[in-house]
N, C-alpha and C positions, 0 to 999 in steps of 0.2 A: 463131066461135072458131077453128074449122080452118082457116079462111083467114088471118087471122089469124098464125097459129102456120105457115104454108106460106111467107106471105110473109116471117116473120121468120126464117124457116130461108133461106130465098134471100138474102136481103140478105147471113149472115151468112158464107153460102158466096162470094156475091161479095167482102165485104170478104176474106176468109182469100185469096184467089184473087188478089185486086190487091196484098195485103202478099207474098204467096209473088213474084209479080213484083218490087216494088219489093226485095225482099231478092235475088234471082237481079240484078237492074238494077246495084244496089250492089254486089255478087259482082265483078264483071264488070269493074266501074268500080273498083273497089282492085284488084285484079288489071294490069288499063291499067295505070293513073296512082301506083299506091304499092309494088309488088309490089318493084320493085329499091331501094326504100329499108327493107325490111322483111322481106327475105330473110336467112340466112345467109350467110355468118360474124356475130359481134354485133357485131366489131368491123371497119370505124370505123363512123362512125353517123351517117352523112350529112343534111345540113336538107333537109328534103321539099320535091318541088315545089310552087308556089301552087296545081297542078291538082290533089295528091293534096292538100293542104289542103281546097281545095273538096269532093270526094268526101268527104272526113272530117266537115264540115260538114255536110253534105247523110244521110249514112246511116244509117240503124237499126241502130245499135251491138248492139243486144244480138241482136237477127236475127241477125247474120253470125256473133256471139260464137257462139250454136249452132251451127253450121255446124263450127266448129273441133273436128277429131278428131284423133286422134294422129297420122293423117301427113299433116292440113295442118301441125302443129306441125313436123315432122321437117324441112319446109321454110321455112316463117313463122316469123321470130324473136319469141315475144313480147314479150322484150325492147326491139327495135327497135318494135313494132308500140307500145309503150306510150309510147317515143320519138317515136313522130311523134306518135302520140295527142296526146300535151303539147305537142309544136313547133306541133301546127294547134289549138289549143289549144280541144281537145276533150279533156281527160284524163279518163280514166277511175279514179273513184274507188278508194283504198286498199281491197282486199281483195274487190275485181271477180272474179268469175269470167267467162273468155273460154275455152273448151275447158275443157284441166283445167289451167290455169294460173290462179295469183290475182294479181292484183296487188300489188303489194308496201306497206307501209305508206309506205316512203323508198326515193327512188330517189337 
Protein backbone atom coordinates (compact mmCIF):
# COMPACT_ATOMS: atom_id res chain seq x y z
CA UNK A 1 0.00 0.00 0.00
CA UNK A 2 3.04 2.39 0.75
CA UNK A 3 4.37 1.79 -2.61
CA UNK A 4 1.44 2.23 -3.86
CA UNK A 5 0.66 5.67 -2.52
CA UNK A 6 4.95 6.61 -3.28
CA UNK A 7 4.34 5.95 -6.68
CA UNK A 8 1.12 7.90 -6.96
CA UNK A 9 2.70 10.68 -5.22
CA UNK A 10 5.61 10.58 -8.05
CA UNK A 11 3.43 10.45 -10.93
CA UNK A 12 1.51 13.24 -9.51
CA UNK A 13 4.60 15.55 -8.90
CA UNK A 14 5.74 14.71 -12.29
CA UNK A 15 2.46 15.53 -13.98
CA UNK A 16 2.39 19.19 -11.75
CA UNK A 17 6.18 19.49 -12.92
CA UNK A 18 5.42 18.94 -16.91
CA UNK A 19 2.11 21.41 -16.81
CA UNK A 20 4.38 24.07 -14.70
CA UNK A 21 6.57 23.62 -17.94
CA UNK A 22 4.02 23.59 -20.57
CA UNK A 23 2.47 26.80 -18.78
CA UNK A 24 6.22 28.73 -18.60
CA UNK A 25 6.40 27.03 -22.62
CA UNK A 26 3.04 29.16 -23.35
CA UNK A 27 4.33 32.09 -21.15
CA UNK A 28 6.97 32.54 -23.41
CA UNK A 29 5.35 31.73 -26.67
CA UNK A 30 2.43 34.65 -26.24
CA UNK A 31 5.04 36.82 -25.03
CA UNK A 32 7.04 36.01 -28.79
CA UNK A 33 4.13 35.82 -31.10
CA UNK A 34 1.01 38.09 -29.36
CA UNK A 35 2.58 40.49 -26.83
CA UNK A 36 2.55 43.63 -29.65
CA UNK A 37 -0.98 42.70 -30.53
CA UNK A 38 -2.15 42.81 -26.98
CA UNK A 39 -0.18 45.51 -25.37
CA UNK A 40 -1.40 48.95 -24.49
CA UNK A 41 -2.89 51.56 -25.77
CA UNK A 42 -6.59 49.52 -26.47
CA UNK A 43 -6.72 51.43 -29.30
CA UNK A 44 -6.37 50.31 -32.52
CA UNK A 45 -6.69 46.70 -32.21
CA UNK A 46 -4.89 45.13 -34.71
CA UNK A 47 -5.88 41.22 -36.35
CA UNK A 48 -3.16 38.91 -34.79
CA UNK A 49 -0.72 37.09 -36.41
CA UNK A 50 -1.43 33.28 -37.79
CA UNK A 51 1.64 32.51 -35.23
CA UNK A 52 -0.12 34.14 -32.21
CA UNK A 53 -3.28 32.40 -33.46
CA UNK A 54 -1.53 29.21 -33.23
CA UNK A 55 -0.06 29.86 -29.77
CA UNK A 56 -3.67 30.64 -28.79
CA UNK A 57 -4.65 27.40 -30.23
CA UNK A 58 -2.24 25.38 -28.52
CA UNK A 59 -2.24 27.06 -24.62
CA UNK A 60 -3.72 26.36 -21.36
CA UNK A 61 -5.76 29.31 -21.17
CA UNK A 62 -6.49 29.17 -17.68
CA UNK A 63 -2.76 28.51 -16.53
CA UNK A 64 -1.46 31.64 -17.91
CA UNK A 65 -5.08 33.40 -16.70
CA UNK A 66 -3.26 32.79 -13.12
CA UNK A 67 -0.31 34.03 -13.86
CA UNK A 68 -2.01 37.53 -14.47
CA UNK A 69 -1.38 40.13 -11.51
CA UNK A 70 -1.93 43.46 -11.49
CA UNK A 71 1.29 44.55 -13.28
CA UNK A 72 1.00 42.06 -15.91
CA UNK A 73 -2.40 43.95 -16.31
CA UNK A 74 -0.68 47.59 -16.20
CA UNK A 75 0.95 46.22 -19.32
CA UNK A 76 -1.43 43.51 -21.09
CA UNK A 77 -4.52 45.04 -22.37
CA UNK A 78 -7.25 42.72 -21.46
CA UNK A 79 -9.18 44.18 -23.75
CA UNK A 80 -6.98 43.47 -26.55
CA UNK A 81 -6.15 40.08 -24.99
CA UNK A 82 -10.09 39.01 -25.35
CA UNK A 83 -9.76 40.66 -28.91
CA UNK A 84 -7.41 38.18 -30.28
CA UNK A 85 -8.88 35.61 -28.08
CA UNK A 86 -12.03 35.86 -30.54
CA UNK A 87 -10.03 36.79 -33.84
CA UNK A 88 -8.00 33.17 -33.20
CA UNK A 89 -11.19 32.14 -32.34
CA UNK A 90 -10.58 30.79 -29.01
CA UNK A 91 -12.92 33.11 -27.00
CA UNK A 92 -13.11 33.10 -23.79
CA UNK A 93 -16.49 32.73 -22.21
CA UNK A 94 -18.70 35.64 -20.85
CA UNK A 95 -17.67 36.31 -17.25
CA UNK A 96 -14.18 34.54 -17.39
CA UNK A 97 -11.91 35.46 -14.89
CA UNK A 98 -8.16 36.11 -16.24
CA UNK A 99 -6.31 38.14 -13.20
CA UNK A 100 -8.74 40.31 -11.79
CA UNK A 101 -10.39 41.12 -14.97
CA UNK A 102 -13.82 39.41 -16.11
CA UNK A 103 -14.91 39.17 -19.25
CA UNK A 104 -17.56 41.02 -20.42
CA UNK A 105 -21.08 39.58 -21.27
CA UNK A 106 -20.91 41.82 -24.93
CA UNK A 107 -18.24 43.03 -26.35
Amino acid sequence: MAKLLLGLLLVLVIIGTASADNCDKDAEAMKQECKKFEVFPANPKLQPSPACCAVWQRADIPCLCKRVTPEVEKVWCMEKVVYVANYCKKPFTPGYKCGSYTVPKSL
